[in-house]
C-alpha positions in Angstrom: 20.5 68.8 12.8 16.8 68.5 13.0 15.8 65.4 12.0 12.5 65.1 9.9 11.0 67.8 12.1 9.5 71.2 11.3 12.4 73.3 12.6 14.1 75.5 9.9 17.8 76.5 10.7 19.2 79.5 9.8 23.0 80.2 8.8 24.3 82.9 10.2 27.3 84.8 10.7 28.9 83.9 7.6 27.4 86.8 4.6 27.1 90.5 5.3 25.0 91.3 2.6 22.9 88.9 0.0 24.0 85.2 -0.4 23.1 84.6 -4.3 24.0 80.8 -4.6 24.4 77.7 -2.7 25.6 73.9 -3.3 26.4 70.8 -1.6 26.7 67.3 -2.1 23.8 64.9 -2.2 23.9 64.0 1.2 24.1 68.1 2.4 27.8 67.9 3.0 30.2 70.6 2.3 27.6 72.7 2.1 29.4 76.4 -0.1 27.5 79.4 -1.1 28.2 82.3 -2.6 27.4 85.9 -1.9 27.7 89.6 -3.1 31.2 90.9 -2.8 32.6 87.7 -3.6 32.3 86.7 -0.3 32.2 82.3 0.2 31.6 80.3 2.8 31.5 76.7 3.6 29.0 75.5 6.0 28.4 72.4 7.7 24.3 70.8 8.0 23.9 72.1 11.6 24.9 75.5 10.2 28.2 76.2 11.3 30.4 78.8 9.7 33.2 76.2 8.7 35.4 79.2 6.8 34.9 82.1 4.5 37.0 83.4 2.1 37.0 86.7 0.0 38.7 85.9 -3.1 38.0 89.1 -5.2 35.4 91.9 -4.8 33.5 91.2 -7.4 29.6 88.8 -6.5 29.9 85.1 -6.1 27.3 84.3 -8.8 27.4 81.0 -8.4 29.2 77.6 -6.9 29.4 74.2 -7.7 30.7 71.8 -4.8 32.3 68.7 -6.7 30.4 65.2 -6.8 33.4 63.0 -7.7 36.0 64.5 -5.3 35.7 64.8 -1.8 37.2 68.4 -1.1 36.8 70.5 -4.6 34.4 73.1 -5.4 34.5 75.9 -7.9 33.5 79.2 -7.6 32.3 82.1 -10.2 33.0 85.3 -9.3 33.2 88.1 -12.2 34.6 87.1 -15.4 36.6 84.2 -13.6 36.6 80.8 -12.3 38.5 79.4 -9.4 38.4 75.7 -8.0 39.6 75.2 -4.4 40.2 72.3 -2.2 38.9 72.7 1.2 41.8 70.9 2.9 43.8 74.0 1.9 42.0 77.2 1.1 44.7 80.0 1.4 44.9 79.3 -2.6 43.1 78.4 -5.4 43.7 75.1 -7.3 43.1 76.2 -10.8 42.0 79.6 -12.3 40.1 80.3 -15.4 40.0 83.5 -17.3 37.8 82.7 -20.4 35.2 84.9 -20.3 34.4 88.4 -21.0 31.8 89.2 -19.2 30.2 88.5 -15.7 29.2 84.8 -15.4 25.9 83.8 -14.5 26.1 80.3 -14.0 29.1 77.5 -13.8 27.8 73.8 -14.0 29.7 70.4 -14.7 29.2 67.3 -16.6 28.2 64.0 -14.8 32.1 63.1 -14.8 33.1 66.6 -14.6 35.0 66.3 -17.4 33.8 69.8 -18.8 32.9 73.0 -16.8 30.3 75.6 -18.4 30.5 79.3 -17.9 27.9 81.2 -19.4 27.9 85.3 -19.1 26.6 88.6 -19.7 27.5 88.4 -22.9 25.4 85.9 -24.1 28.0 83.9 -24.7 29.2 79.9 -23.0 32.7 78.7 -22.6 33.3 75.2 -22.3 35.7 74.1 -20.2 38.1 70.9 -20.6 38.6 70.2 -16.9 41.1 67.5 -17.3 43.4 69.6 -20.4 42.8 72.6 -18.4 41.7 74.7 -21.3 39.2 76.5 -22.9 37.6 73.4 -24.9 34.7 75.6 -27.1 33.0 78.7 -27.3 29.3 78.5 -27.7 27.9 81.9 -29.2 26.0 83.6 -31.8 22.7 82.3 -30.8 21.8 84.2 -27.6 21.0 87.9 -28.8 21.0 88.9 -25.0 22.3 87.8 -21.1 22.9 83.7 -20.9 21.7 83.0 -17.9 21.6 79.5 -17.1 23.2 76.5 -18.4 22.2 72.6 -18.3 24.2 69.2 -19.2 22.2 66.9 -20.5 21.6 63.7 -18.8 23.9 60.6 -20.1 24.4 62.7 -23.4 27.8 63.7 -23.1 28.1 66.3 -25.6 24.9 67.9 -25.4 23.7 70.8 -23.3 21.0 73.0 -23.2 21.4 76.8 -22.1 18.3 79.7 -21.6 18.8 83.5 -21.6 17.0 86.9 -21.4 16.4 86.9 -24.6 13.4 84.1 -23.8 15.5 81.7 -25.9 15.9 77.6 -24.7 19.0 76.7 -27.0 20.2 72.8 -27.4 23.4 73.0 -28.4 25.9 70.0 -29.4 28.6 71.0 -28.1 31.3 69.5 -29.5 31.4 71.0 -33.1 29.6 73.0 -31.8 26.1 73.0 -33.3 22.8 74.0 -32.3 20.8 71.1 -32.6 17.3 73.2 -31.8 15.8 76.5 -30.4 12.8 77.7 -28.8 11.3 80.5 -28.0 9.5 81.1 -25.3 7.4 83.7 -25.9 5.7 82.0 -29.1 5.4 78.8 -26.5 4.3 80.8 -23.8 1.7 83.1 -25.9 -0.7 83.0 -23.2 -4.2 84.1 -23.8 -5.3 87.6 -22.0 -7.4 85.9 -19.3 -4.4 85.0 -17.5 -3.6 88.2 -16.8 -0.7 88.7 -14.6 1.3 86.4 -16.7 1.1 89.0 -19.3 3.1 91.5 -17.6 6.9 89.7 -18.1 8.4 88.4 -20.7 9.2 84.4 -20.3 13.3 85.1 -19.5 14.7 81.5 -18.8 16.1 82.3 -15.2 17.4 78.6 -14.5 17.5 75.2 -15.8 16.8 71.8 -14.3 16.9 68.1 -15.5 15.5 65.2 -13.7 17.6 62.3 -12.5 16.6 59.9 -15.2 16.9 62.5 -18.0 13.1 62.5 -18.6 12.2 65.8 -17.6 13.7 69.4 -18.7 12.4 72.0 -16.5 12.8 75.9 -17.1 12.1 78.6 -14.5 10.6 81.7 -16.1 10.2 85.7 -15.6 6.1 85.2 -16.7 5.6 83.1 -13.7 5.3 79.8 -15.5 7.3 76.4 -15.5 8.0 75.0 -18.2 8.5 71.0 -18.6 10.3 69.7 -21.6 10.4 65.9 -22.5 13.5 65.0 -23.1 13.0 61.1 -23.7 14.0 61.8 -27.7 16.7 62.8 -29.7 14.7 66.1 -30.3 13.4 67.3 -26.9 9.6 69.1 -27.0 7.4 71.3 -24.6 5.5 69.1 -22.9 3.3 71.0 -20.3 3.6 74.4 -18.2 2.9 74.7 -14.7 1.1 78.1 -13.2 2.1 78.3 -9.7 3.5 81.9 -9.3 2.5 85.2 -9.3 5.7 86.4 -10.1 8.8 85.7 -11.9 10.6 82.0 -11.2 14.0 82.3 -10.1 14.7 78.5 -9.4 13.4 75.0 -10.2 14.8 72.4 -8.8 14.5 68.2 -9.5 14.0 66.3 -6.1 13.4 63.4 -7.2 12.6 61.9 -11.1 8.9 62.9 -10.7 9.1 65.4 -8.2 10.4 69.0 -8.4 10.2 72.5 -6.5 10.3 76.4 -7.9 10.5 79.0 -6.4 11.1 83.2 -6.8 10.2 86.9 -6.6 6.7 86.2 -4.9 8.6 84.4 -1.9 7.0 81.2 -2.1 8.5 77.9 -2.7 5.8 75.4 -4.3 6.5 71.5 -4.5 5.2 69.5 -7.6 4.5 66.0 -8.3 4.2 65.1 -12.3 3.4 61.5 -11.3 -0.3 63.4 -11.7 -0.1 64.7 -15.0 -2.2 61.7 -15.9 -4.8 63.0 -14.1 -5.4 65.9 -16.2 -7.0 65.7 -19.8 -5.3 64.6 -22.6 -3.2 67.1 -24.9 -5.0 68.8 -28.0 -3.8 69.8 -31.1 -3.1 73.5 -30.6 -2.7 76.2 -33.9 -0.6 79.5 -33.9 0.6 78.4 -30.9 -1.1 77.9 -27.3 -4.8 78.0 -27.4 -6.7 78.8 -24.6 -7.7 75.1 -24.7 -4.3 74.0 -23.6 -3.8 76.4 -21.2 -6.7 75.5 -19.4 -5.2 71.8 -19.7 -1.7 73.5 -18.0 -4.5 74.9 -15.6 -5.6 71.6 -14.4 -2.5 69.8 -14.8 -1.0 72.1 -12.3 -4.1 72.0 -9.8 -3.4 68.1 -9.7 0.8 68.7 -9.4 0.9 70.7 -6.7 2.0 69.3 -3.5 2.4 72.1 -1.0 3.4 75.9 -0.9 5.6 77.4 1.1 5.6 81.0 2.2 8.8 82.3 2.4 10.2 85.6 4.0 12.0 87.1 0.8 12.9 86.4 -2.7 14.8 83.8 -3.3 18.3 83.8 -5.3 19.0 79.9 -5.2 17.7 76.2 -3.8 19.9 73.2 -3.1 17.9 69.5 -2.4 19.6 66.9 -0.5 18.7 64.5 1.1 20.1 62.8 4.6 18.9 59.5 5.4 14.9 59.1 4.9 14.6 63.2 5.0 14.5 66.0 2.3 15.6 69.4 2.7 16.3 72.4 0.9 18.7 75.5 1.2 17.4 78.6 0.4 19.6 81.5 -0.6 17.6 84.4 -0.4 18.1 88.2 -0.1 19.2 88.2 3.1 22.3 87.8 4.5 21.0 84.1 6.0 20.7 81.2 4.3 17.5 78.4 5.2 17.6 75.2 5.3 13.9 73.4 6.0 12.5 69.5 5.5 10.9 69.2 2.4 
């Protein structure tokens, strides 16, 4: 493995046609991704084709690789969800068959006590790992595809879920209850200067909480990035960050401060909101954004930006971990490879 150098590895060998997903653990170990035709395959940081497995024709939409055990990780392929220990793959552990439609994303608790599935149908089961059941069902308040799903940091029973139907939903979980909703095409009214943001409508594409809870960040079809403060009870928009010319497919916490996006205009762009205070301070806006604030979002994101990095296709999926002193990411793009490069 390259260490803190400028060499990207490729893995190869493993997908035949798109891989859509990709986890590991925090250190880059037992590295899974997912592809189309529900192929899997478990990688090691060099890049090594460990094992693949084909559990059922339909896409690998997403994985999650366990961070309390050592050899669990789930798998969504389809309607269903399958865990698997890595010490013995010619089976499944556990199988659940609570959903519908196709699943979008699977994602776990802190204690992964509770597994979320959210689908095609708009819909999100929540799952009681430890009873083995189906625990709730969240619905009703998506009108369209749920696309991504998001615990909420040290709040057990709270997560927050985005769709194709540009609403950001906070939901309580446990009675269930929806505790707020936004939509993001009133936040996002952009004025007509901007131009190619104009063109697609702000579809929340993927979800992404920092460390210490602070941050919310939502990756959106319009290009933008959304950042939510989540300090309070009540979360609230807190700025937007213009750094694509096309539709965000990923946005990814590295570190409490620090995040990277990426999507459909192949680049990957690091940001830094330690320099938000550079920027000027928030104005009152009426009927929603006013060009004032967006030119505010303008600067904020001049002064965020750390780097871009050109990429050679669009990208399904990042992974950050880090090994010793050194960042990398895992991209998961169109291809049949998956990249792995210091950040």
């Amino acid at each position: 493995m390259a260490e803190g150098g400028d060499i990207n590895i490729k893995f190869t060998g493993g997908h035949t046609d798109s891989a859509l997903c990709v986890d590991c653990k925090a250190d880059g170990t037992r590295i899974v991704s997912g592809g189309e035709d529900g192929e899997v395959c478990l990688w090691d940081r060099n890049g090594t084709l460990l094992h693949k497995l084909h559990p059922q024709p339909d896409d690998c939409t997403s994985v999650w690789v366990s961070k309390m055990s050592d050899n669990l990780f789930y798998i969504a392929c389809g309607t269903e969800v399958k865990s698997f220990d890595d010490r013995n793959l010619q089976q499944s552990v556990e199988n659940f068959e609570f959903n519908e439609e196709e699943i979008n994303q699977i994602v776990l608790d802190e204690k992964e006590h509770h597994l979320a599935a959210c689908d095609d149908s708009g819909e999100v089961k929540i799952i009681s790992l430890q009873e083995k059941r189906l625990y709730k069902t969240l619905r009703r308040k998506h009108t369209n595809i749920c696309s991504t799903a998001c615990f909420r940091y040290k709040k057990p029973w709270e997560i927050l879920t985005g769709g194709m139907d540009c609403n950001l939903i906070h939901w309580d979980f446990s009675r269930p209850k929806c505790m707020n909703q936004f939509n993001m095409q009133e936040l996002q009214d952009a004025p007509s200067d901007l131009g190619a943001y104009m063109v697609n409508p702000p579809f929340v594409h993927h979800l992404s909480m920092s460390p210490d809870g602070k941050y919310l960040a939502c990756a959106l079809e319009n290009g933008f990035v959304s950042v939510f403060d989540t300090t309070k009870k009540n979360i609230s928009e807190s700025l937007t960050l213009h750094g694509h010319t096309q539709g965000v497919s990923q946005v990814v916490f590295i570190s409490e401060k620090k995040l990277v996006s990426s999507g459909n205009d192949c680049v990957i762009v690091e940001w830094d909101l330690d320099q938000i205070e550079a920027a000027p301070p928030p104005m009152e806006a009426t009927n929603g954004h006013t060009s004032v604030l967006h030119s505010r979002n303008a600067q904020i994101s001049e002064n965020c930006r750390v780097q871009e990095i050109q990429h050679h296709e669009k990208i399904n999926w990042l992974k950050y971990f880090r090994n010793g002193d050194n960042g990398f990411v895992i991209v998961a793009d169109q291809s049949a490879e998956l990249t792995m490069m210091p950040l």
